[in-house]
C-alpha positions as CSV (number, residue, x, y, z in Angstrom):
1,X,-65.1,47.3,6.8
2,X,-62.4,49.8,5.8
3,X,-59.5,48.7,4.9
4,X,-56.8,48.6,8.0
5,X,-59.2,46.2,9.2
6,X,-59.3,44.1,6.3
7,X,-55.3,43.9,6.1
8,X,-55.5,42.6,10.1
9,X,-58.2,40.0,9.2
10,X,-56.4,39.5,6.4
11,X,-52.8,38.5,8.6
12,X,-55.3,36.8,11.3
13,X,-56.9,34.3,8.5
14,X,-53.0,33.8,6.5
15,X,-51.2,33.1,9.6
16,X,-54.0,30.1,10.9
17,X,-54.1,28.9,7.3
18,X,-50.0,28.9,7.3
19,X,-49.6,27.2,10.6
20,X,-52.9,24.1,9.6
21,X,-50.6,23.7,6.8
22,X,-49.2,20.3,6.9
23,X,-47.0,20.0,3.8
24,X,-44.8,22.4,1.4
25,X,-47.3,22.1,-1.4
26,X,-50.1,23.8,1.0
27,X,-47.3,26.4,2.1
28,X,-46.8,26.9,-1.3
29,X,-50.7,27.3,-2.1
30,X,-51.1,30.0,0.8
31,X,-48.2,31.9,-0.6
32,X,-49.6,32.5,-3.6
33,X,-53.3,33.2,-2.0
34,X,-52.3,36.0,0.1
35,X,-48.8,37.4,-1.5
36,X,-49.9,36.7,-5.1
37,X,-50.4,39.0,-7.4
38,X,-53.9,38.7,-7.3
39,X,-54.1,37.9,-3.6
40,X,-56.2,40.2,-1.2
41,X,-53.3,42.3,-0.2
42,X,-53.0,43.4,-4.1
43,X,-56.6,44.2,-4.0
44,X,-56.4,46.6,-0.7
45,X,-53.0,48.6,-2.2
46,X,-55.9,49.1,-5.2
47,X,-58.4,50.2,-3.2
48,X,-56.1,53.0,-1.6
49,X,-56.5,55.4,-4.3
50,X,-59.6,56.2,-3.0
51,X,-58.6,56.8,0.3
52,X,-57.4,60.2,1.5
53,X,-54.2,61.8,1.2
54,X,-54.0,61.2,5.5
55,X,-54.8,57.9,5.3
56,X,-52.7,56.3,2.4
57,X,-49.4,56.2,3.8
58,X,-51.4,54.5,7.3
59,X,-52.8,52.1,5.5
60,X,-49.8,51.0,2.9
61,X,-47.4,50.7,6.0
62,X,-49.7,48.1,7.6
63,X,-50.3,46.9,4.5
64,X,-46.4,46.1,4.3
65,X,-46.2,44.8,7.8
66,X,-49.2,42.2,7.1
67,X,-47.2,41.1,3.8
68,X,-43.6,41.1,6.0
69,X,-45.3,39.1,8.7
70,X,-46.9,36.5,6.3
71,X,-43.9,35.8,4.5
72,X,-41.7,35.5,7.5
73,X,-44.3,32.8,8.7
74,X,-43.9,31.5,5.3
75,X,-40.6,30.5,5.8
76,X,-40.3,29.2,9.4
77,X,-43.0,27.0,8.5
78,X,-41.5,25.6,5.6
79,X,-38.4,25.3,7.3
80,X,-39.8,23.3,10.6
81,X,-41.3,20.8,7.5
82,X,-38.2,20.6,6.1
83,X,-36.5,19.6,9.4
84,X,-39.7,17.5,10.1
85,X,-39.5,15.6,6.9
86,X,-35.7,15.3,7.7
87,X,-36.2,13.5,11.1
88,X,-38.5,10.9,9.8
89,X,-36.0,10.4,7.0
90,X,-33.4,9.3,9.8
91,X,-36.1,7.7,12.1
92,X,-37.1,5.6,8.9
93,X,-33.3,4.6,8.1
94,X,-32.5,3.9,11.0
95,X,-30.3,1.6,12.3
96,X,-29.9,-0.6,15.2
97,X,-26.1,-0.7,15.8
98,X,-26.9,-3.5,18.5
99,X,-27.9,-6.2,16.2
100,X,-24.7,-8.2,15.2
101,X,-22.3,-7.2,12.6
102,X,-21.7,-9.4,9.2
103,X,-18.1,-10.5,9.9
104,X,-15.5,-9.5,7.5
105,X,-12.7,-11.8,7.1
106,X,-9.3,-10.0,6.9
107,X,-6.7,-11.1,5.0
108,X,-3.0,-11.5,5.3
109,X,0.1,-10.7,3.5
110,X,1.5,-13.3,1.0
111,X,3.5,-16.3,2.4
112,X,6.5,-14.9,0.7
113,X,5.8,-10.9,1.2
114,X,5.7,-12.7,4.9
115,X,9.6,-13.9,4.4
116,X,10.8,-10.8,2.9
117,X,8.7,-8.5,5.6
118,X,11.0,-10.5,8.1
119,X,14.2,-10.3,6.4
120,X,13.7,-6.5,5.9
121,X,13.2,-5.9,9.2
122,X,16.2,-8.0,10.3
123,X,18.2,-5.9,8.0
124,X,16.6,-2.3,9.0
125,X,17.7,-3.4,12.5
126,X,21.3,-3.7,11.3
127,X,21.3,-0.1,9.8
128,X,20.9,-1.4,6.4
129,X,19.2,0.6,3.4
130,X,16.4,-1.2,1.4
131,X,17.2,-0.4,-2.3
132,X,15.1,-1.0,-5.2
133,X,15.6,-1.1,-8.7
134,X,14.0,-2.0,-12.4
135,X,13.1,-4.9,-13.5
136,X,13.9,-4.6,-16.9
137,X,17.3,-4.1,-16.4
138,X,20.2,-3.4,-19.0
139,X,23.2,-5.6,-20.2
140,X,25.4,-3.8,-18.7
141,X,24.8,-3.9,-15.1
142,X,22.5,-7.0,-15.0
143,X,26.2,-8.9,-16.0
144,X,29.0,-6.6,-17.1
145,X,29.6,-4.7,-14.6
146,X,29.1,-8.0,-12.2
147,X,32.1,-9.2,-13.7
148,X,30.4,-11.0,-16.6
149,X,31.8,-9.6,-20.1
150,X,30.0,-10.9,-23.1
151,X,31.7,-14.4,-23.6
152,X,31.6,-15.4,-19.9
153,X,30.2,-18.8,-19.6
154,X,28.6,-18.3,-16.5
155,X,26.1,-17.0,-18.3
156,X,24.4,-19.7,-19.6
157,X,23.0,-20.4,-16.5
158,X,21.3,-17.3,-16.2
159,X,19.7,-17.1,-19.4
160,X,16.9,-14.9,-19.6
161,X,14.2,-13.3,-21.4
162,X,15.7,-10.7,-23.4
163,X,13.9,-7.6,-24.9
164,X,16.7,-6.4,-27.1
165,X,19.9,-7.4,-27.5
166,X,21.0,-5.0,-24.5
167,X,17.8,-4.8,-22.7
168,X,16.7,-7.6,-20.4
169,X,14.3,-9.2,-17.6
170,X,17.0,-9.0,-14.9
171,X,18.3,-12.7,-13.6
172,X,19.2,-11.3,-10.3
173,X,18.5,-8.2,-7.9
174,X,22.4,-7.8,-8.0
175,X,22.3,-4.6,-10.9
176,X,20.7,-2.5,-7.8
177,X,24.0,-3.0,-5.9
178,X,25.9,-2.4,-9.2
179,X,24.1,0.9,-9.4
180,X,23.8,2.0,-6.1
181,X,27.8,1.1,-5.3
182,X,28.8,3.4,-8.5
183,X,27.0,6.5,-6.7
184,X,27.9,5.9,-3.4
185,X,30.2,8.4,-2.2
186,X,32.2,6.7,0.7
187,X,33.5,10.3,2.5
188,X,29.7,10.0,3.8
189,X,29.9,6.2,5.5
190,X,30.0,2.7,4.3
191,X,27.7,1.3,1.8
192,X,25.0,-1.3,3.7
193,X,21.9,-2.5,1.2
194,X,20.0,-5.1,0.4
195,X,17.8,-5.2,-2.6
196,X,14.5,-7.5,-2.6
197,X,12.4,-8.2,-5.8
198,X,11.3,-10.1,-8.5
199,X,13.9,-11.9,-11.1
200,X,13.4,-13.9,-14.4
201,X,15.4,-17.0,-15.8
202,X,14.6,-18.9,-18.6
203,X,14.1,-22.1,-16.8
204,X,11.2,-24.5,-17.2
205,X,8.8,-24.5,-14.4
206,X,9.3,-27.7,-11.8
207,X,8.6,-28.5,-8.6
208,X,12.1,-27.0,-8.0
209,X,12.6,-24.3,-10.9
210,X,10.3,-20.9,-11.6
211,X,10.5,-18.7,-14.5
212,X,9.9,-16.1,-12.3
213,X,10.9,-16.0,-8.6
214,X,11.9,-13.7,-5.6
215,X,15.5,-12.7,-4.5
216,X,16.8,-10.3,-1.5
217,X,20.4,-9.6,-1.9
218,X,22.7,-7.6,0.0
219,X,25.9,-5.7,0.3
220,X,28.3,-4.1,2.4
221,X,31.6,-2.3,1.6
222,X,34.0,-0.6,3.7
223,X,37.3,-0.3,5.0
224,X,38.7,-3.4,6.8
225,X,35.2,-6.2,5.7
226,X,36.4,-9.6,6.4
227,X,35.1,-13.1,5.9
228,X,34.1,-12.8,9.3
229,X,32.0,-10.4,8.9
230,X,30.2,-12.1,6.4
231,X,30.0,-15.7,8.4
232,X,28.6,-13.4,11.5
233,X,25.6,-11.7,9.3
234,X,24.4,-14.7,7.6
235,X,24.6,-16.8,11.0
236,X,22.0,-14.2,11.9
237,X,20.1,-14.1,8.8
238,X,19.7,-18.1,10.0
239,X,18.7,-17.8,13.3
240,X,16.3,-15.2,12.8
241,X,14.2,-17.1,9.9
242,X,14.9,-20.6,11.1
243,X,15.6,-20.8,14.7
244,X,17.7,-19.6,17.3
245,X,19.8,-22.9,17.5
246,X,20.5,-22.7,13.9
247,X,24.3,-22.9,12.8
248,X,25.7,-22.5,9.5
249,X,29.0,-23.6,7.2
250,X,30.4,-22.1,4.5
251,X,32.1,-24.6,1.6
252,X,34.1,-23.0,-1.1
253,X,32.3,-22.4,-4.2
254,X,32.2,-20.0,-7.5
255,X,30.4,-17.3,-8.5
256,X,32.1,-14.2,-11.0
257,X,31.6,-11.5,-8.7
258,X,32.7,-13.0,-5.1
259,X,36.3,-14.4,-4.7
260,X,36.5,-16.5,-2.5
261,X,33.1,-17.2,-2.7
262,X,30.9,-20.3,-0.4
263,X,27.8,-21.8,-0.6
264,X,26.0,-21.2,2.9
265,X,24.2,-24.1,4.7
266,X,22.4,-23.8,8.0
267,X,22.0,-27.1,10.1
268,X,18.8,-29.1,9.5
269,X,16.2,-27.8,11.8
270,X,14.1,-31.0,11.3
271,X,16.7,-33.1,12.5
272,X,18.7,-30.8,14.4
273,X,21.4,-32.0,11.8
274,X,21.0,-35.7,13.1
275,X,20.4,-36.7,9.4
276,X,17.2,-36.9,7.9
277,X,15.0,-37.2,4.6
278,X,14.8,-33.5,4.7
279,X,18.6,-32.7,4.8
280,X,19.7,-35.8,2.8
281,X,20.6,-37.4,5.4
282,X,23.7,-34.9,5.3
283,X,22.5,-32.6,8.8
284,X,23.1,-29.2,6.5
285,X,20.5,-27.8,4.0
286,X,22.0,-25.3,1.5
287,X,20.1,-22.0,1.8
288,X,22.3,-19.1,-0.4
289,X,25.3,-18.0,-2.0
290,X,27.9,-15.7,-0.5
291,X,31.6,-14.4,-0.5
292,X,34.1,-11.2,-0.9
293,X,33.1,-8.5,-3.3
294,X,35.4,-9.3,-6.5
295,X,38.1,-6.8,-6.9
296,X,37.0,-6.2,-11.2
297,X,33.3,-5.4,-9.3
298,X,34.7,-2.9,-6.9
299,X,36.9,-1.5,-9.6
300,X,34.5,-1.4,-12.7
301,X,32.1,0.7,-10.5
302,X,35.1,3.4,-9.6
303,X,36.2,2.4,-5.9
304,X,39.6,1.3,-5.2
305,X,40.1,-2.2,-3.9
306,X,43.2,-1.6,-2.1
307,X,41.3,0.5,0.1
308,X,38.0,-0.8,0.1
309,X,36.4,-4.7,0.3
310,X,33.2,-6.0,1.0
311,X,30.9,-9.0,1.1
312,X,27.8,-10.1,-1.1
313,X,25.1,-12.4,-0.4
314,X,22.1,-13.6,-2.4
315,X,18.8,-15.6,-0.8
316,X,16.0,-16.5,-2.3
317,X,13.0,-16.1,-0.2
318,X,10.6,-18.4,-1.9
319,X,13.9,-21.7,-1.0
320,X,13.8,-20.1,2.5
321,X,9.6,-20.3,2.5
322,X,10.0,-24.0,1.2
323,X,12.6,-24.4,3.7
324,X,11.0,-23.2,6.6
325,X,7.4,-24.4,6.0
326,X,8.3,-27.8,3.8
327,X,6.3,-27.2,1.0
328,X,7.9,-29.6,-1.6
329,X,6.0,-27.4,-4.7
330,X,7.3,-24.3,-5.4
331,X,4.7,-23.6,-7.7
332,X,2.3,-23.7,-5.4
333,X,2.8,-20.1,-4.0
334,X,1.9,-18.6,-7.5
335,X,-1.5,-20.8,-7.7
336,X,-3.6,-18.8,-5.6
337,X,-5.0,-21.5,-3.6
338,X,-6.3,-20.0,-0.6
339,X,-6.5,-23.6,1.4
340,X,-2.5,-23.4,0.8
341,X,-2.2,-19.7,1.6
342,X,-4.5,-19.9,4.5
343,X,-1.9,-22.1,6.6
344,X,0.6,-19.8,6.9
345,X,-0.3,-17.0,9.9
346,X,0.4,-13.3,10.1
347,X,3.6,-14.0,11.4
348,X,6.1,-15.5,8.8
């Protein structure tokens, strides 16, 4: 047999071998039989030395085409194994998307998140900005510049945790409008805010009283802001988180940075202020604390108060929660009882 026709028996016997082949391994193993170094292909380039000068370059060119063509096979047939191998992969994992799902229980914002979700919203609505601010708040804006030097004795009943002497956990949300009213430039439009967080007291926790608890105060100043402005914003603050038959009162009150200032009650909405053991018998719950931006405020934070008035008004969402839902505990929002939490829906 000469040697062109060993090479073509050669291709005939590597490509059946390569195709039988049933894994890589075997692939592999034919690879190195026929293209190896000391496969029969090697052996017939050997033998070409003693071949004549005519017939060497014939028989090294098919000897080249029988190594291209084994190789090529080579490679497609690893490659429909791989693919092979990759299909019974994905028939063996399989799965059957008509069998039932395991139910995953979603959850719900916080009672209170609830509360203040609706009051911002209420507020947006109204063209009001949402303003944040820290909670470790300084001396000087958590009281100073609210009209509360040093020796004012109004505050003793804020008294707080205190970091330094002039550092402090703020008692009130109300340094954000301190802040925010000494940047606002008024040649732009009126100042509309309210700022919602967390505050701290001192206080020893009740069924009543929180160390910690959640406020949402607001703000507006402008040219021409009168009481009534004020009575007309809170009477919607009322409707919207307790009912649209809901009225309110004002009765005079004091707080250092409103003159006048009023304590807001809205009418019972268990009784329909008919008098009952949720309302004292009285027809009015009291909800917040209101009234006219004090002049020293306005003044201390560079805006005139000839020109310019305003009204303040402080809630505190985790009263309106109790309110609304009558929880009598206020302790129990911060328990993380999820058969209290669980009553409340989506919707607060």
């Amino acid at each position: 047999m000469n040697l062109q026709d060993r090479l073509e028996e050669l291709q005939t016997e590597g490509l059946a071998a390569i195709k039988a082949a049933n894994d890589t391994k075997a692939v592999n193993d034919i690879r190195v039989k026929y293209l190896g170094k000391k496969g029969p292909i090697t052996e017939v380039l050997r033998g070409m030395r003693d071949l004549d000068k005519e017939e060497r370059p014939k028989v090294g060119a098919l000897a080249n085409k029988v190594r291209d063509a084994l190789a090529n096979a080579i490679a497609d047939r690893l490659n429909e194994l791989e693919i092979e191998k990759t299909a019974k992969k994905l028939e063996a994992e399989k799965i059957d998307v008509t069998l039932p799902g395991v139910p995953v229980k979603a959850g719900q914002p916080h009672v209170l998140v609830q509360i203040i979700d609706e009051i911002e919203k209420l507020f947006l609505g109204l063209g009001f900005q949402i303003i944040e601010g820290p909670e470790v708040e300084e001396d000087h804006y958590n009281f100073e510049m609210l009209n509360l030097p040093p020796d004012h004795p109004a505050r003793d009943m804020q008294d707080t945790f205190y970091i330094t002497k002039k550092t402090l956990m703020r008692t009130q949300t109300s340094p954000v409008q301190a802040r925010t009213l000494e940047k606002h430039d008024f040649s732009k439009g009126p100042l509309k805010m309210i700022s919602p967080g967390k505050v701290y007291r001192r206080d020893t926790d009740d069924a009543t009283h929180s160390h910690q608890f959640h406020q949402v105060e607001g703000l507006v100043v402008d040219k021409n802001i009168t009481m009534a402005d004020l009575k007309g914003t809170l009477e919607l603050v009322a409707k919207t988180i307790f009912g649209e038959d809901r009225e309110i009162r004002l009765r005079p009150s004091y707080f250092p940075f409103t003159e006048p200032s009023a304590e807001v009650d809205v009418s019972c909405f268990k009784c329909g202020g008919k008098g009952c053991a949720v309302c004292k018998n009285s027809g009015w719950i009291e909800v917040l604390g209101a009234g006219m931006v004090h002049p020293n405020v306005l003044k201390m934070a560079g805006v005139d108060p000839e020109v310019y008035g305003g009204f303040a008004f402080g809630l505190g969402p985790d009263r309106f929660a109790m309110l609304k839902y009558g929880v009598d505990d206020i302790r129990e929002f911060y328990l993380n009882d999820m058969r209290f939490l669980n009553q409340f829906s989506q919707k607060g």
